[in-house]
C-alpha positions as CSV (number, residue, x, y, z in Angstrom):
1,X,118.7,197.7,174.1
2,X,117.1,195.5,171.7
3,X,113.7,194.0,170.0
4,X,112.6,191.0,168.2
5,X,109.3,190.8,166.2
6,X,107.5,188.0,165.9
7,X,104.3,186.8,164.0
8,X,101.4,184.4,164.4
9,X,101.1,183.9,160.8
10,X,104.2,183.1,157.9
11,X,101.5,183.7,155.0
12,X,98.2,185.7,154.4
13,X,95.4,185.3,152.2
14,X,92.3,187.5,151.5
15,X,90.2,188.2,154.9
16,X,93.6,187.4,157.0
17,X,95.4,189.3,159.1
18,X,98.4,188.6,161.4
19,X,99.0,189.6,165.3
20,X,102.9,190.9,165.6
21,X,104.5,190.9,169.0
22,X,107.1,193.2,169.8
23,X,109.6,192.1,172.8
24,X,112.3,195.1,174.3
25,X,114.6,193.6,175.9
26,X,113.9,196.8,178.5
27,X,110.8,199.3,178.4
28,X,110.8,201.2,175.4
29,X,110.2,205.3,175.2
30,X,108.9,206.8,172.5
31,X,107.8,204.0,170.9
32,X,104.8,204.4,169.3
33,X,103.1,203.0,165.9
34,X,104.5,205.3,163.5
35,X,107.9,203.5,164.1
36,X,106.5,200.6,162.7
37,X,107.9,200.3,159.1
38,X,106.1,197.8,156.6
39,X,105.7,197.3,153.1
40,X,102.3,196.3,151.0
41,X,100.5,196.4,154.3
42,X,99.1,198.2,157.1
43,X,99.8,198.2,161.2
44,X,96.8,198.6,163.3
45,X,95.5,197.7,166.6
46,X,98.9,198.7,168.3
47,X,99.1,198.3,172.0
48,X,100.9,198.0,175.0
49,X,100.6,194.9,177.1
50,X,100.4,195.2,180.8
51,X,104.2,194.2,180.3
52,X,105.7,197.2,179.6
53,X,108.6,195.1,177.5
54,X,105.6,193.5,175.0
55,X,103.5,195.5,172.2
56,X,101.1,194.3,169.9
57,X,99.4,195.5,166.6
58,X,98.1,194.0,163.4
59,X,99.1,193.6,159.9
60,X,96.8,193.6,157.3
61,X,97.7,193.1,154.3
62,X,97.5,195.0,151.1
63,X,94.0,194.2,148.5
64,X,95.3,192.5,145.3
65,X,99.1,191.9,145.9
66,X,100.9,188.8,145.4
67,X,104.4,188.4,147.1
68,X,106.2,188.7,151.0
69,X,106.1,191.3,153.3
70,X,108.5,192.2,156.8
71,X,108.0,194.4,159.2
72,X,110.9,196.7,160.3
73,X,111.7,199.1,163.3
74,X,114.2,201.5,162.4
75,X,117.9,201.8,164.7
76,X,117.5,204.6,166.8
77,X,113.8,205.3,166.0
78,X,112.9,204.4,170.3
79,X,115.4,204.2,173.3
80,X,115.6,202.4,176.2
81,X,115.2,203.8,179.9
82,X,118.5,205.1,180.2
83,X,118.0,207.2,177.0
84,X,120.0,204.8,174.8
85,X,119.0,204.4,171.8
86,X,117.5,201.1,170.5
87,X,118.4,198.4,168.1
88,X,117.4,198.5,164.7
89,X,114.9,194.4,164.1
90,X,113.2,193.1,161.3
91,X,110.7,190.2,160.9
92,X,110.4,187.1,159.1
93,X,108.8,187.5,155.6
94,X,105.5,187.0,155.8
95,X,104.4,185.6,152.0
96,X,100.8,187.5,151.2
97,X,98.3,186.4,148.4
98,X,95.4,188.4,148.2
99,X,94.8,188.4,144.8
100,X,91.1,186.2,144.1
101,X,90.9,183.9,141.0
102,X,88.9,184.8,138.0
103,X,85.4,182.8,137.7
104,X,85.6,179.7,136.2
105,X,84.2,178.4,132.7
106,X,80.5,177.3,133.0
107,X,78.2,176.1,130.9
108,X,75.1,173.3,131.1
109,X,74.0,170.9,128.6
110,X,70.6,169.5,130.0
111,X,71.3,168.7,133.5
112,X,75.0,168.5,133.5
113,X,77.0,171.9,134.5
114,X,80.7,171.7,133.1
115,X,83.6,173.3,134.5
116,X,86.8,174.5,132.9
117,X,89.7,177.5,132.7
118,X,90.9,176.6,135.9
119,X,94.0,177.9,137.3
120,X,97.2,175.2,137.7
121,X,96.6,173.8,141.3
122,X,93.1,175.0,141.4
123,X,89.8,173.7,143.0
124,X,86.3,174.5,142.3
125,X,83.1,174.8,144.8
126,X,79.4,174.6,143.3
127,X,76.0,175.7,144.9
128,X,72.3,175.8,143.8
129,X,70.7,177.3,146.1
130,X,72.5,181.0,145.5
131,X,75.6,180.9,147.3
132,X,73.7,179.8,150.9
133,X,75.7,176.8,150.9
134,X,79.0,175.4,148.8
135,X,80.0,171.7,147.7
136,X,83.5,171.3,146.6
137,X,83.4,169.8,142.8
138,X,85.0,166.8,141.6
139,X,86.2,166.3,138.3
140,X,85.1,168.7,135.4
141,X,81.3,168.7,136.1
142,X,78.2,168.3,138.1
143,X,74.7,167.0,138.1
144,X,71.6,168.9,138.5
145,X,68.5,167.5,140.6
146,X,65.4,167.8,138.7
147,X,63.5,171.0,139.8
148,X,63.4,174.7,138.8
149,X,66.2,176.7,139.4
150,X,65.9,180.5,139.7
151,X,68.3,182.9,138.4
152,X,71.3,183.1,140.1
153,X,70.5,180.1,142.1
154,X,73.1,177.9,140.1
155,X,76.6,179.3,140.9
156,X,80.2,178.4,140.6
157,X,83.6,179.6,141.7
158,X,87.2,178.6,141.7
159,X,89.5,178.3,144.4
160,X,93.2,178.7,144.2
161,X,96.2,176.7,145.8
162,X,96.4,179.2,149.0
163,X,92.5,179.1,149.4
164,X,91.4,182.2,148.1
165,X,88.0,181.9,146.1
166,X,87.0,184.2,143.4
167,X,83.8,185.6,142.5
168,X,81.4,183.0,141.8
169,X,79.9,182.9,138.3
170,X,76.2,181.9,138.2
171,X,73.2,180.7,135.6
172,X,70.1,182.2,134.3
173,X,66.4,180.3,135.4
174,X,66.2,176.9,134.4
175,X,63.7,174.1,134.9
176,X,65.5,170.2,134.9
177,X,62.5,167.9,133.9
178,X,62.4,164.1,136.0
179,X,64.1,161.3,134.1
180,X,60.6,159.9,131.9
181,X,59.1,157.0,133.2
182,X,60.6,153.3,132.1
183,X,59.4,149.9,131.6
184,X,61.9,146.6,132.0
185,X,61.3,143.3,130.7
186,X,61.9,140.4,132.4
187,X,61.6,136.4,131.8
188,X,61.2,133.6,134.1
189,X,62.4,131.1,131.6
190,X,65.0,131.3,128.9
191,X,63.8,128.7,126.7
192,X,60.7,127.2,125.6
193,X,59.7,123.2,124.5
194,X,56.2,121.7,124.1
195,X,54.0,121.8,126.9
196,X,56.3,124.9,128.6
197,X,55.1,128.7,129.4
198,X,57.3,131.2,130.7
């Protein structure tokens, strides 16, 4: 007898996880979750299906690990219903990165925030209203509306090329003053003779 694993999910990031489907090609006996063999993650949430040939569980994968994963069942570790013993299976790899970015470099000059450090391949995300709602940052910096700004309320964080963000980094209390008022100058007339007003 034999058994294929399957996946929803070829790669995880931070907050993922991935449903695995085990198929028998007959009912198993004494299969149970221990049989399960993974590396850098952890099997949970294992069920049978009301098909007797089809189990479920969940991989979640390991905090702070960058790299691939598979999930094995060992020959002979379940049997099929005439007592034979089962096939050894292995998954695809599964590639994991749960490993956050450090916070980007951040400093203001008047009402300009700068942004640098990033990691190759990297995005960045701003908010000022504490972290209540993100705008994804263009360039190297960002412009302030004039207002006050409490502490904290100015933050920043970076975003790496398989979407995990880091801790955001934020600003102390700051007040951005309106633009001062301005005056323009205009002229009706370009030139001036005798007799002529403008």
């Amino acid at each position: 007898p034999s058994v294929s694993i399957t996946s929803d999910m070829t790669s995880l990031n931070i907050g993922q996880t991935a449903l695995l489907t085990f198929t028998f090609s007959t009912a198993p006996t004494g299969f149970t979750q221990s049989d399960i063999v993974v590396q850098n993650a952890t099997i949970g949430s294992f069920t049978q299906t009301s098909d007797p040939k089809v189990y479920t569980a969940v991989l979640t994968p390991m905090a702070g690990y960058e790299g691939s994963t598979s999930i094995d069942i060992l020959a002979g570790s379940w049997q099929g219903g005439s007592g034979a013993n089962g096939t050894a299976a292995q998954s695809q790899q599964i590639a994991i990165d749960t490993v956050a970015p450090g916070g980007p470099g951040f400093t203001r000059a008047g009402g300009t925030v700068s942004i640098s450090d990033l990691e190759s391949g990297s995005t960045w995300s701003y908010s000022v209203d504490g972290g209540t709602s993100w705008t994804n940052g263009q360039g190297t910096s960002f412009t302030l509306s004039p207002g006050s700004y409490s502490t904290g309320a100015i933050r920043a964080r970076q975003i790496d090329q398989n979407g995990n963000a880091g801790a955001a980094r934020s600003l102390a209390a700051v007040e951005i003053a309106d633009a001062p008022p301005s005056v323009s100058i205009t002229s009706d007339m370009t030139s001036l003779n005798i007799g002529q007003t403008a």
